[in-house]
N, C-alpha and C positions, 0 to 999 in steps of 0.2 A: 791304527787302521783296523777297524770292524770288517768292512766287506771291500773287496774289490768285485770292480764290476766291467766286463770288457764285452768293447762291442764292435766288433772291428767289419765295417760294409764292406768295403773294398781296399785292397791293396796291391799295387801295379808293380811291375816291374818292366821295363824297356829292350825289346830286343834288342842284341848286340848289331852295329851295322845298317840301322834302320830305324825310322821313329816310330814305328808301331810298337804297341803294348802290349803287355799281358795280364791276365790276374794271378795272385801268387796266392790271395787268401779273402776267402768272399764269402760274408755272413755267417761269420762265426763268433758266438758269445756266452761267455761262463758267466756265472758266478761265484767269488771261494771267500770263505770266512776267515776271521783273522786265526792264526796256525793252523790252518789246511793242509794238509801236503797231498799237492796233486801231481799226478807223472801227466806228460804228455806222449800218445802214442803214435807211430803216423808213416807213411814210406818217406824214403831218401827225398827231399827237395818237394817236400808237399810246405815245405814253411816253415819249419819248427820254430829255427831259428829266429827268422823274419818275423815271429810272432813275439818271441820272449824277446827282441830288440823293442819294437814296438810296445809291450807292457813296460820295460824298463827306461822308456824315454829316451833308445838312442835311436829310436825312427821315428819321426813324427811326419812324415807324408805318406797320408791313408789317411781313408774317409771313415769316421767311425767317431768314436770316445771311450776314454780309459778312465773309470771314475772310483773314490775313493770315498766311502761313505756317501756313496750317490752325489758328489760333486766332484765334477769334471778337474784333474790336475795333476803332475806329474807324480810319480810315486817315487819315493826311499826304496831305494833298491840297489843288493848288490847281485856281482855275478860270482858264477864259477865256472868257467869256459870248457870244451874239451882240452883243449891244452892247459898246462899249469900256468901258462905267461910268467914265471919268475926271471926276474932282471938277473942276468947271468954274472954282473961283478956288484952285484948287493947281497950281503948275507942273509939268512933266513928272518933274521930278525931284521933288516932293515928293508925286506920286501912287504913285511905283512905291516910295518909301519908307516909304508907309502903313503899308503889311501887315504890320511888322517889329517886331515886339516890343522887339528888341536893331536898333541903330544899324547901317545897313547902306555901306560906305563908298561916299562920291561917286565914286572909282575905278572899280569894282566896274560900278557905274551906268555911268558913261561907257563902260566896254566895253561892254555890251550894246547900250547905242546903239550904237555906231561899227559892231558887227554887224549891227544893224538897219536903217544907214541915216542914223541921226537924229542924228549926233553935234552936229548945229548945235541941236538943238532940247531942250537940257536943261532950261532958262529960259521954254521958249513957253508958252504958254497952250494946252488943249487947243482952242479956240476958233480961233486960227492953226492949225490944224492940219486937212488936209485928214484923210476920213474913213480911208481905208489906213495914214492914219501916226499916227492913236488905236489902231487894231489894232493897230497894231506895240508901240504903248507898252504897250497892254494884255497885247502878247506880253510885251516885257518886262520887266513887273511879273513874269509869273508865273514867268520863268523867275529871278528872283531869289529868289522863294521857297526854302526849302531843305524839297523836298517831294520825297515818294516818288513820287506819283501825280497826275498831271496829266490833268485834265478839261475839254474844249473841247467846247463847245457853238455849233455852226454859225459860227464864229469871224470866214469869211471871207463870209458870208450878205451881197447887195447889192454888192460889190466889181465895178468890171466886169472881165472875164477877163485883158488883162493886168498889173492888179491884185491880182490874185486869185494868180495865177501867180506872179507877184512874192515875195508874202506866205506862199506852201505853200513858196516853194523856203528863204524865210527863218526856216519854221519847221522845216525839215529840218537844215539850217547849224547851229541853236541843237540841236535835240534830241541831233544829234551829236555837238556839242562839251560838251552837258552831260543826257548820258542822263537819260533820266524814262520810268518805265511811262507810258502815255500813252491815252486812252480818245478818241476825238473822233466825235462828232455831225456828221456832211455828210446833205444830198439828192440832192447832185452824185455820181454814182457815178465818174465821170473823176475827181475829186476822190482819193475813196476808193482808187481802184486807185493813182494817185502817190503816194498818200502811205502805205499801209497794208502792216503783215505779212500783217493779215488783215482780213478783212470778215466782221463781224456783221451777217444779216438779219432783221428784225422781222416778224413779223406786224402784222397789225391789233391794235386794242387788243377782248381782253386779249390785251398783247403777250408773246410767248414769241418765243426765235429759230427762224426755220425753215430757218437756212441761215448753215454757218462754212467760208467758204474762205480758203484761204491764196494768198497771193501770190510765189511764190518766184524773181520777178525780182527783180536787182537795181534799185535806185531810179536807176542811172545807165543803164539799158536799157529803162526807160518813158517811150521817146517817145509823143508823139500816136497814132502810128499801133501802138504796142503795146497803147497802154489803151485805142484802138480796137476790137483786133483781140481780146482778155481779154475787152472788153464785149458782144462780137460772139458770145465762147464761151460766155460764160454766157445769154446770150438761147437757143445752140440747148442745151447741157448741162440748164440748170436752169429748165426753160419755167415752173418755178411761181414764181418774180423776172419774169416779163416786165414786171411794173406797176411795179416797181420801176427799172426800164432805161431 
């Protein structure tokens, strides 16, 4: 996959109790290149979700099209949700072997731990396992996928910060060493700025973007006080994000 290309017109949702509609997401359209990584930024229930279901092909009613090298079709996509989803009597390795249609080797597995962190924790129960180190497995599960496009969904949501810190630098490690176009949902705009090419802004819902910047430091030159000093510029740049800051 060269380019993905979305273009989402309209997107309804149904009020509870009633057959009237609503719009949840209306005329909003990127473009991202293949290993992009772009944040999405946006308030509580303007879409987020509803959007990365829809690029990932588990919503397909809405008016619009999701195109992959400018032809219309579903994409290779995995996720990584806020919750870790791990099956609570499969061990860590037979959670992250789920997803696999074909037989994925225990090797293969073991690396990612051992990049993760977790090489002791093949065998545990997701139950032993503190919550930072479900996210991790849950990282990688998906990074064992053999997918074009990977979709994270508030991944590190509830983690305390140097947890959290922990888990962006070790999702930076894995995406380097095994490129994926990459979409990810934060509220954390610190968040955003470490980890992103770019930043997508959301409106309110009906969400449309109001706002695509790029980031053109290098990710080894974003200290604290640089994703400070970026958050500081777009507060006086882009006064119409203040709510978002």
């Amino acid at each position: 996959m060269n380019l993905l290309t979305v273009n989402i017109k309209r997107k309804q949702y149904q009020h509870h109790g009633d057959k009237s509609s609503f719009d949840v997401i209306q005329n909003l359209q990127f473009e991202q290149l293949s290993h992009e990584f772009i944040c999405l930024v946006g308030p509580s229930g303007c879409g987020k979700t509803t959007l990365l279901n829809i690029i990932g092909g588990l919503d397909n009613d809405y008016e619009g099209d999701i195109k992959i090298d400018n032809k219309s079709g579903k994409t290779n996509a995995s996720f990584v949700f806020q919750t870790p989803r791990l099956l609570p009597w499969r061990t860590v390795l037979e959670n992250i072997q789920l997803p696999h249609e074909t037989d994925i080797s225990p090797a293969t597995i073991e690396q990612l731990l051992l990049d993760l962190g977790l090489q002791n924790s093949l065998n545990s129960y997701p139950h032993h396992l503190s919550l930072g180190m479900q996210r991790r497995v849950a990282l990688a599960r998906a990074f064992s996928v053999n997918s074009d496009l990977l979709l994270m969904d508030e991944p590190f949501v509830s983690l305390d910060q140097p947890t959290a810190r922990k888990a962006r630098q070790l999702l930076l490690t894995l995406w380097k060493s095994q490129p994926k176009t990459l979409i990810f949902v934060t509220h954390d705009i610190d968040e955003a700025i470490q980890l992103a090419d770019r930043i997508l802004f959301l409106s309110e819902s009906p969400s449309t973007i109001i706002d695509d910047i790029a980031i053109n430091a290098p990710r080894s030159e974003r200290t604290p006080e640089h994703i400070n000093s970026f958050r500081n510029k777009l507060r006086t740049e882009h006064q119409r994000l203040a709510h978002l800051l």
